[in-house]
C-alpha positions in Angstrom: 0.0 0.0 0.0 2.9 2.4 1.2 4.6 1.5 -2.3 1.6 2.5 -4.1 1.0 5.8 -2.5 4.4 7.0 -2.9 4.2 6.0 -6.4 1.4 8.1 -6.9 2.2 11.4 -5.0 5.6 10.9 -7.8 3.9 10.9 -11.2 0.9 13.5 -9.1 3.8 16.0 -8.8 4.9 15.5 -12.2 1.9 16.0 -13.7 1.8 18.9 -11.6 4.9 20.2 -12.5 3.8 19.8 -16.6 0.7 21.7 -15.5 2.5 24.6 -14.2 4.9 24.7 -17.7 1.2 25.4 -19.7 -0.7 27.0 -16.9 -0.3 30.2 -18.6 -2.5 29.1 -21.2 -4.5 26.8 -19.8 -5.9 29.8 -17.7 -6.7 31.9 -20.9 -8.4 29.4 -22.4 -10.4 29.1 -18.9 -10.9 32.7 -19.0 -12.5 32.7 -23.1 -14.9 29.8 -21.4 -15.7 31.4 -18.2 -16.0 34.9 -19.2 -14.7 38.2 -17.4 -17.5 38.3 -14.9 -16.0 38.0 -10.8 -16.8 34.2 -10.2 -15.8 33.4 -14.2 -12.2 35.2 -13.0 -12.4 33.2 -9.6 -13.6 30.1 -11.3 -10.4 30.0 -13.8 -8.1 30.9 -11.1 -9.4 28.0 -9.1 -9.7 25.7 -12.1 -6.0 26.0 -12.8 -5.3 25.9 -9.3 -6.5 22.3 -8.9 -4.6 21.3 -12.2 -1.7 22.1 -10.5 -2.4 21.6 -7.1 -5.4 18.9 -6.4 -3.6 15.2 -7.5 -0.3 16.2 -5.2 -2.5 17.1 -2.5 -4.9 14.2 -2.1 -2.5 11.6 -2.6 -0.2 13.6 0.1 -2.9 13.4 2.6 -3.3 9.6 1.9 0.2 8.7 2.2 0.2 10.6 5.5 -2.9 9.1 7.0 -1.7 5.6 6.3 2.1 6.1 8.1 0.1 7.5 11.3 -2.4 4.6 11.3 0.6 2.6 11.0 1.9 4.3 13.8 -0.6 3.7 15.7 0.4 1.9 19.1 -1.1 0.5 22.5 0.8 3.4 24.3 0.3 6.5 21.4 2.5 6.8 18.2 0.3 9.3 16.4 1.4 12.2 18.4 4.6 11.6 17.5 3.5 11.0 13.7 2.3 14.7 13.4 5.2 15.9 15.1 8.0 14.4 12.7 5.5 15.8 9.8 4.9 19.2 11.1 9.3 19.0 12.1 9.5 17.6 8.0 7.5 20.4 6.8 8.8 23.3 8.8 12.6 22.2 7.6 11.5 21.1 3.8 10.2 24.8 3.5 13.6 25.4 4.6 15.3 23.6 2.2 13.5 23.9 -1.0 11.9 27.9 -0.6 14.8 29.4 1.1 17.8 27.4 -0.7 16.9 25.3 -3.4 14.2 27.6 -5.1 17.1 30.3 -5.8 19.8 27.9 -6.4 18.0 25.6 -9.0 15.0 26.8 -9.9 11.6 25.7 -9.7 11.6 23.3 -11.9 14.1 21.0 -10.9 13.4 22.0 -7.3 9.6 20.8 -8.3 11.3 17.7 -10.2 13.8 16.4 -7.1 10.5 16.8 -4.3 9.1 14.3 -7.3 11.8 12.2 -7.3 12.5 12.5 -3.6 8.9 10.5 -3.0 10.5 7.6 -4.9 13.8 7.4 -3.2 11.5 6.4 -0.2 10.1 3.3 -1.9 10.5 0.3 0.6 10.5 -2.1 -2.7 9.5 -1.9 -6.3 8.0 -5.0 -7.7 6.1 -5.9 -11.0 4.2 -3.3 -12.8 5.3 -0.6 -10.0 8.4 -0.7 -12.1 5.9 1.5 -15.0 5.1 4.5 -11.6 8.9 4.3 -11.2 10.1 5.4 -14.7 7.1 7.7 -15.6 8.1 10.5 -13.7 11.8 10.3 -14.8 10.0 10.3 -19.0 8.0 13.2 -18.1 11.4 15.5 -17.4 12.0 14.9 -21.1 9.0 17.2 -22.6 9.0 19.9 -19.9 10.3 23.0 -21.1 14.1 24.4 -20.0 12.8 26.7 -17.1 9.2 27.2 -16.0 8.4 31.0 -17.2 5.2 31.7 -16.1 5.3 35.4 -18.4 2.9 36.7 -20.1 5.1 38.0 -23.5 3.1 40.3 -26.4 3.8 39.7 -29.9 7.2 40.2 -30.7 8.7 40.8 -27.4 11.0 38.5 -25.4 12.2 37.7 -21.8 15.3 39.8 -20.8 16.1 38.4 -17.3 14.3 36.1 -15.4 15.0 35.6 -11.7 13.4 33.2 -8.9 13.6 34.3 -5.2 11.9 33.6 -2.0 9.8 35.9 -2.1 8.8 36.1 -5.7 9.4 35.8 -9.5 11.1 38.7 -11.1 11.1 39.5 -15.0 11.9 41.9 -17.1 10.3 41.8 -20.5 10.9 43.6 -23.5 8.0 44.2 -25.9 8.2 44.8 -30.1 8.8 48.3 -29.4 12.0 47.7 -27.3 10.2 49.5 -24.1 11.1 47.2 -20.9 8.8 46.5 -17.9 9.2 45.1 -14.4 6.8 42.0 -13.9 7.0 40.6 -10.6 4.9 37.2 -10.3 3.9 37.8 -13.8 0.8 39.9 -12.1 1.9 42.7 -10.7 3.9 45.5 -13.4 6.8 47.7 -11.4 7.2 50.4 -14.0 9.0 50.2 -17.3 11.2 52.5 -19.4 7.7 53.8 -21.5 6.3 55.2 -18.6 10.0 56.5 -17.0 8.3 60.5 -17.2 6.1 59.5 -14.6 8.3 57.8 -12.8 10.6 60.6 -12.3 7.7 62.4 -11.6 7.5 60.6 -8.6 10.7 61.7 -7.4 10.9 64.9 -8.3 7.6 66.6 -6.9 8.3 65.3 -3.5 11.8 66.5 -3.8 10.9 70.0 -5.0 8.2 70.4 -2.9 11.4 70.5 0.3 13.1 73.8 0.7 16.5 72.0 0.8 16.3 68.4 1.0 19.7 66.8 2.2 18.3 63.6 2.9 16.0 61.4 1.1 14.7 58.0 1.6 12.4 55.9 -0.8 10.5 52.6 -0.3 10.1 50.4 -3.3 12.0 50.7 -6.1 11.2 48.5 -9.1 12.6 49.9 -12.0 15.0 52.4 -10.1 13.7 54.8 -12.0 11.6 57.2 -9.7 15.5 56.3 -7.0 17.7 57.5 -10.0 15.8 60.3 -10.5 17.3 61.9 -6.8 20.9 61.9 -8.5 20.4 65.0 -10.3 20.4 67.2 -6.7 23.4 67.7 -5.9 23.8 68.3 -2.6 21.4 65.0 -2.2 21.9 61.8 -0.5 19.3 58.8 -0.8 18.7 55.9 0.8 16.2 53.0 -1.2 14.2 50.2 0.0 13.7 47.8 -2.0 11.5 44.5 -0.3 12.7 41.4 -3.5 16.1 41.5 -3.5 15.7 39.9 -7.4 14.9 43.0 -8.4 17.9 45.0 -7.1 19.5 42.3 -9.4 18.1 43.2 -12.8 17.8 47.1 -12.4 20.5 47.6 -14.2 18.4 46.6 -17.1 16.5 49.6 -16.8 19.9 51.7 -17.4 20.2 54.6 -18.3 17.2 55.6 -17.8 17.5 54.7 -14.2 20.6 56.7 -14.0 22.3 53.4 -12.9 21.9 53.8 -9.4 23.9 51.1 -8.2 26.8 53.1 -9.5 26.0 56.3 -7.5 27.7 57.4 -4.2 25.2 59.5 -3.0 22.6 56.6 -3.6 22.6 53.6 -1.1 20.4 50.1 -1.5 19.1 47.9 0.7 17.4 44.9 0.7 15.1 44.8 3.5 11.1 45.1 4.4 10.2 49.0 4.3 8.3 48.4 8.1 11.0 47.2 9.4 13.7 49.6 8.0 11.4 52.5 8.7 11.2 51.4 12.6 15.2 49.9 12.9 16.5 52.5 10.9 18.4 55.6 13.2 18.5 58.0 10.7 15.4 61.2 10.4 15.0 62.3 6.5 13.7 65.4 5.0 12.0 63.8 2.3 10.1 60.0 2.0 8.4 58.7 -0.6 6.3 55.8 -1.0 6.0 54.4 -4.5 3.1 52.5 -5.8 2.1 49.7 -3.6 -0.4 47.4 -5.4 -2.8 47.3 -2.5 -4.4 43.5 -3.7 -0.5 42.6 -3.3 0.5 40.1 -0.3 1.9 42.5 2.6 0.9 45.5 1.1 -1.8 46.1 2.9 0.5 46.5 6.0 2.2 49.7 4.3 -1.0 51.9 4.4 -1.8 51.2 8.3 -2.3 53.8 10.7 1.4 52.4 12.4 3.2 52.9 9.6 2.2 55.9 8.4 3.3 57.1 12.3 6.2 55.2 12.3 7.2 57.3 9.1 6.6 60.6 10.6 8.9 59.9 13.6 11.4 59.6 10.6 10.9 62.8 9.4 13.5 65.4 10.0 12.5 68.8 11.4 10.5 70.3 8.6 10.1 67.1 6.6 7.8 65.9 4.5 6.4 62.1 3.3 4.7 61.8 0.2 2.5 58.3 -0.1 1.6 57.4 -4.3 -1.4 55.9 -4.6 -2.8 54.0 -7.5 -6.3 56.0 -7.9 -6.7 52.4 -10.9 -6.0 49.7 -8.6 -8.3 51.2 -6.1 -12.0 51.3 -4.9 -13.2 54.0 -3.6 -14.3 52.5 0.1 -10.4 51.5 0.2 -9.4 55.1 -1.1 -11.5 56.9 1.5 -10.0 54.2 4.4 -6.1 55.4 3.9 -7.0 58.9 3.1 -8.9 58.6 6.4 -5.9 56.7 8.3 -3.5 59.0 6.6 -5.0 62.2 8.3 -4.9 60.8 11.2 -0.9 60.7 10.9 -0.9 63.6 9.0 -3.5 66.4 10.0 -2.5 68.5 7.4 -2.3 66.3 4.5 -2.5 67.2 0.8 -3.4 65.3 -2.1 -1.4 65.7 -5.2 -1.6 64.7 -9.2 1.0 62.7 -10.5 0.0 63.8 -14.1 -2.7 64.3 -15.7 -4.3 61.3 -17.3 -7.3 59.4 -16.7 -6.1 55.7 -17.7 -3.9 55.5 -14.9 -4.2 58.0 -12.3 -2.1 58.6 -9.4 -2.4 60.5 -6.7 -0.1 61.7 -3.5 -1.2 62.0 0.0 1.4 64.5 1.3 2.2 65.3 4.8 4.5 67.6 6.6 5.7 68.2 10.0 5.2 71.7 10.4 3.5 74.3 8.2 4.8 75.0 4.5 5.4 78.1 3.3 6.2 78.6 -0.8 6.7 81.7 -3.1 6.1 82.5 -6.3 9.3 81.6 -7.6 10.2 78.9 -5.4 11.0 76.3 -8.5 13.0 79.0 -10.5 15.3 79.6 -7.6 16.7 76.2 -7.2 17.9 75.8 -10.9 20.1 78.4 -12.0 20.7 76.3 -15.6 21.8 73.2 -14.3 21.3 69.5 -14.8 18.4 68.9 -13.1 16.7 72.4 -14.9 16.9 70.4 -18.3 15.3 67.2 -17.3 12.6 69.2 -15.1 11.7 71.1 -18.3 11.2 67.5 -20.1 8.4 66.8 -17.7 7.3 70.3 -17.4 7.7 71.0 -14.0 10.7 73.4 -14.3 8.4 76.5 -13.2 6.4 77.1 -9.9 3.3 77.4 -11.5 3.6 74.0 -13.2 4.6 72.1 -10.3 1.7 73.5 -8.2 -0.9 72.9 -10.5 -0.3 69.5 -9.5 -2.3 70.4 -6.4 -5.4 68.7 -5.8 -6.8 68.8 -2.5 -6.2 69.9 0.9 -6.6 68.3 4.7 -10.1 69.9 4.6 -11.0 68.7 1.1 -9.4 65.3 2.3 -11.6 64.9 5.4 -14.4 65.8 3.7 -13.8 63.7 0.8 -13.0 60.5 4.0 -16.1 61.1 5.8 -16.4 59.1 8.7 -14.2 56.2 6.8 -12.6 53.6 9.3 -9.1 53.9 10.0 -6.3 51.3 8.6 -4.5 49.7 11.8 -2.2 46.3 12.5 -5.3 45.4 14.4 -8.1 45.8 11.9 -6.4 45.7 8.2 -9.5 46.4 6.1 -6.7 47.5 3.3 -5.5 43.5 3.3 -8.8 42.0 3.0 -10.5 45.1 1.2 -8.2 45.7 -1.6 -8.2 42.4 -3.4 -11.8 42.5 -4.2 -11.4 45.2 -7.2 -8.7 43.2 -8.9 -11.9 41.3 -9.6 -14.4 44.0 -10.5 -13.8 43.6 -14.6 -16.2 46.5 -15.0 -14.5 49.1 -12.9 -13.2 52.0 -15.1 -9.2 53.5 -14.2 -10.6 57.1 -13.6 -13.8 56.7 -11.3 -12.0 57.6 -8.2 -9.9 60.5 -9.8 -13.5 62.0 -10.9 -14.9 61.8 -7.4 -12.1 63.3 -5.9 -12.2 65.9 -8.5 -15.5 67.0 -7.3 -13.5 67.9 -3.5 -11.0 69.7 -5.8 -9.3 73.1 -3.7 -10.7 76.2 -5.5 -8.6 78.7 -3.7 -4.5 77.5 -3.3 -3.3 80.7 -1.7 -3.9 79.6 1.9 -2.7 76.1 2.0 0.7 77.0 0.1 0.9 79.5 2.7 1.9 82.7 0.1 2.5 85.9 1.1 -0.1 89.1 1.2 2.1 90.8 -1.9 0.9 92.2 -5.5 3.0 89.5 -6.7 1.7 86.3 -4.6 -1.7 87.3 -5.4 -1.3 87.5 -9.1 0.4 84.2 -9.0 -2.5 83.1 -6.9 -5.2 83.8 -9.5 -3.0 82.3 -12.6 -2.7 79.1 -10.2 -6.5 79.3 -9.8 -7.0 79.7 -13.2 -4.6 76.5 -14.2 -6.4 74.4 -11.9 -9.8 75.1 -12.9 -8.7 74.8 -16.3 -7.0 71.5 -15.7 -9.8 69.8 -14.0 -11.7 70.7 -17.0 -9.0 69.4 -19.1 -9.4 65.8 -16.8 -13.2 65.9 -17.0 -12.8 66.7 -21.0 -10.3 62.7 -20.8 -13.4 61.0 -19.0 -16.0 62.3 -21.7 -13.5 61.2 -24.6 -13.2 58.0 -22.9 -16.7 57.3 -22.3 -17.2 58.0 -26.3 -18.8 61.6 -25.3 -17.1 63.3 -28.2 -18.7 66.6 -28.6 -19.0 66.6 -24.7 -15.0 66.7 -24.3 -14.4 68.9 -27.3 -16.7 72.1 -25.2 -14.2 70.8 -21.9 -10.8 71.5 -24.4 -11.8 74.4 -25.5 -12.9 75.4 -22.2 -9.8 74.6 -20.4 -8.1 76.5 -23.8 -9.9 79.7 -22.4 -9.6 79.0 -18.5 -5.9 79.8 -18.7 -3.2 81.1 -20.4 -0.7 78.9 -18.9 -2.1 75.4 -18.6 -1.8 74.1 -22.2 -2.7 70.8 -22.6 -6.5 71.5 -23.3 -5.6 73.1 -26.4 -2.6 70.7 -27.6 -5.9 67.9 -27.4 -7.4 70.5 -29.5 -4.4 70.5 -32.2 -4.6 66.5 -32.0 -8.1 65.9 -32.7 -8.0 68.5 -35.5 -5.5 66.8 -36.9 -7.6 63.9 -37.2 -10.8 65.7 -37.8 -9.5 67.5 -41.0 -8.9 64.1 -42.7 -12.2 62.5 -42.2 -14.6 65.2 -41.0 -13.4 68.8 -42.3 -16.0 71.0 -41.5 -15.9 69.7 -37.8 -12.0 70.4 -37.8 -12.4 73.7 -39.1 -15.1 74.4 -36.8 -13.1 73.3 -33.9 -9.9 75.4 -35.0 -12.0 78.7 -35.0 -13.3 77.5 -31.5 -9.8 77.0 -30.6 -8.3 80.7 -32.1 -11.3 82.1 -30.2 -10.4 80.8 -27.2 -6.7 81.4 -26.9 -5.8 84.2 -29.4 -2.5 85.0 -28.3 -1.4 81.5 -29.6 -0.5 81.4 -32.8 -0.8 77.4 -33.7 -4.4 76.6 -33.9 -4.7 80.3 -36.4 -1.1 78.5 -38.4 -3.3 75.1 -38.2 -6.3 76.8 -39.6 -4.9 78.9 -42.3 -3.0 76.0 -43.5 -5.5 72.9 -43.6 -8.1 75.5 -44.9 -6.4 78.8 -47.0 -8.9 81.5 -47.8 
């Protein structure tokens, strides 16, 4: 019987292990049957789960209720049964996670557990011999590694590493642009989107006076980290949980700024908690990348105790600045770490990454102490250098630009919170809450964005703490004006994506006329006149007119219209 059973948990991992080297399309094929719908999603998951999975695990629990009714003895012997199994799989988790999974791989670390069960046969007799060799054919056919990565057409697998704690890979798509997959689920930034990820360096880092010390948690890419080399006077410290991906960010190079090679920059492998409590430095700034909230653990890095733990690393004057993933959020999870992050931060502020409406991102940022800006307070820390050139790239090399990113206030934020309950070690609703919209197929990217838009500050003067001069209140109505005009410009992305054409066209224009300084309302203009004058030229022409109108004291749309349509 023994013989049997061991036989069979063998070939069970095998076929286990084959059903991991196709699982990748063995769930899309689940996925076209089931549909996109919550269970249809739960149901493939769970469907590929058992391919893998089921067969190991049955005839694992057989082979272990036969030895402990054959340990079975006048005077006990099952006691000790559990034990020496729970004392096995305590040190085999050991063995193979910690050591072997690194060192070989999973696939032959999958293949020797396989061959491991028949290495304990107490004899092989007769047609056993067939159970025996089986699982040594079915090494043949199984592919050289098992690469669970989803790869577009034309694109390929740069580096591929297997850790403790997870799978890292970078892929490269037809376009040679590189992305971070980690667990082939979760995407850490890429070289296409490297603008917004210095983004979310530098308005952290500009919103400091004079920031001498910086410290970021999670790095991915290392492009937002790299992105602190170009101040000078600077010196960073990054966090980075998987230390696999410390291992392939030179990949990412240059855009990265290859900060493995930088002296002012420092790595560390370690859990951002637990370097945030240990650690006995203070800081000036923080940041917090983007923590997929449905990820394992992450939950833990929006909690009331962490967010506390970070201010008591704050230097005098310091500021922490916590990205947030407005996409891969609900909005009774949004409202939950706003709510828990005012309770660390009283005087919180919510800031635009960009402004898009695929993929927003927000930052809650908090102080210790009051700010105070000026009207020139981006101009003055340039004076032509390095970091001036790349700033004007992302168009934040001017005051105005960078505070237009402003969204919301501590007042806006707590209204916008309500009474939401808070995030705590105790009670993580963030853990258990956040997983659920990775399921909702139906959620659009920008519905939290839009209702947060709706608590958007109308009057900036106050909370950036401006003087009472001629020149602080002009600069205080062209900011006004910029933000009015980019909300518009943000409404104008939902309508367009929502097929509202004619709807978004009015919010361009509008956003055209709002202000003089906020431009991207009438570039959309340009772009969809462009388009326009091929298929549908009255419309175009119509649009351009709207357009010179609107702005007159640019001279494109007029140089657009005179040239698609000469009198």
């Amino acid at each position: 019987m023994l013989t049997d059973l061991l036989c069979a948990v063998s070939l069970a991992c095998m076929l286990g292990v084959m059903a991991t080297a196709h699982a990748q399309a063995f769930y899309d094929r689940c996925r076209a049957a089931l549909g996109d719908s919550k269970l249809g999603v739960l149901a493939a998951e769970m469907t590929v789960a058992s391919a893998v999975l089921l067969m190991p695990a049955i005839f694992m629990g057989a082979t272990f209720s036969h030895l402990v009714q054959a340990a079975r003895r006048e005077d006990g012997g099952v006691g000790q049964a559990a034990a020496l199994n729970t004392f096995g799989g305590a040190l085999a988790s050991v063995l193979f996670g910690v050591f072997l999974l690194p060192l070989i791989g999973s696939k032959w670390t999958l293949v020797l557990i396989s061959f491991g069960y028949l290495m304990l046969l107490p004899r092989v007799t007769g047609w056993r011999w067939g159970f025996l060799v089986a699982p040594v054919v079915l090494t043949f056919p199984l592919p050289a590694n098992l690469q669970v990565i989803r790869v577009g057409p034309g694109g390929h697998v740069v580096e591929h590493r297997e850790g403790v704690t997870a799978t890292v890979a970078v892929v490269e798509d037809a376009n040679g642009d590189r992305v971070l997959r980690v667990d082939n689920r979760f995407q850490m930034g890429g070289t296409a989107a490297a603008a917004a990820e210095y983004r979310h360096a530098h308005i952290p880092l500009l919103l400091h006076p004079t920031s001498k010390r910086a410290l970021f948690l999670g790095l991915g890419t290392g492009i937002t980290f790299g992105a602190a080399s170009l101040y000078p006077s600077l010196q960073s410290d990054g966090v980075e949980l998987v230390p696999e991906i410390l291992e392939v960010m030179r990949e990412f190079e240059p855009y990265n700024f290859s900060p493995g090679r930088q002296a002012r920059l420092r790595l560390f492998a370690a859990d951002a908690r637990r370097f945030v409590r240990t650690v006995d430095s203070n800081y000036d700034v923080i940041v917090a990348d983007l923590f997929h909230p449905a990820r394992d653990g992450a939950g833990s890095l929006y909690t009331l105790e962490h967010f506390q733990a970070v201010r008591e690393r704050l230097a005098p004057g310091g500021l922490f600045c916590q990205w947030l993933p407005l996409h891969q959020l609900d909005e009774e999870v949004l409202r939950l770490i706003t709510r828990t992050f005012l309770e660390a931060f009283p005087n919180a502020q919510a800031w635009l990454l960009r402004f898009n409406v695929d993929a927003p991102v927000i930052g809650l940022v908090g102080t210790v102490g009051r700010p105070h800006y000026s009207t020139q307070w981006v101009e003055h820390r340039l004076n032509h250098s390095r970091l001036e050139s790349e700033l004007k790239k992302l168009a934040l090399a001017d005051s105005i630009r960078l505070f237009g990113n402003l969204l919301a206030g501590p007042t806006e934020l707590r209204a916008f919170a309500g009474d939401a309950p808070l995030n705590t070690d105790d009670q993580p609703r963030v853990t258990f809450g956040a997983p659920r919209f990775a399921y909702r197929t139906t959620a659009t990217p920008y519905g939290r964005l839009l209702e947060l838009l709706k608590f958007s500050l109308r009057d900036p003067r106050e909370l950036l703490g401006l003087d009472s001069s001629d020149d602080a209140t002009q600069f205080a109505g062209r900011l006004t004006k910029y933000m009015t005009a980019r909300d518009a410009y943000l409404n104008g992305l939902v309508d367009e994506a929502e097929g509202r054409q004619p709807r978004a066209i009015d919010r361009f224009v509008e956003s055209a006329r709002l202000s003089d300084d906020f431009t991207s309302g009438y570039a959309q203009c340009l772009t969809l006149a462009s388009v326009l004058a091929r298929t549908k030229p009255a419309e175009a022409r119509a649009l351009l007119e709207r357009l010179v109108e609107a702005q007159p004291s640019r001279p494109v749309a007029r140089e657009m219209l005179e040239r698609l349509f000469p009198k």
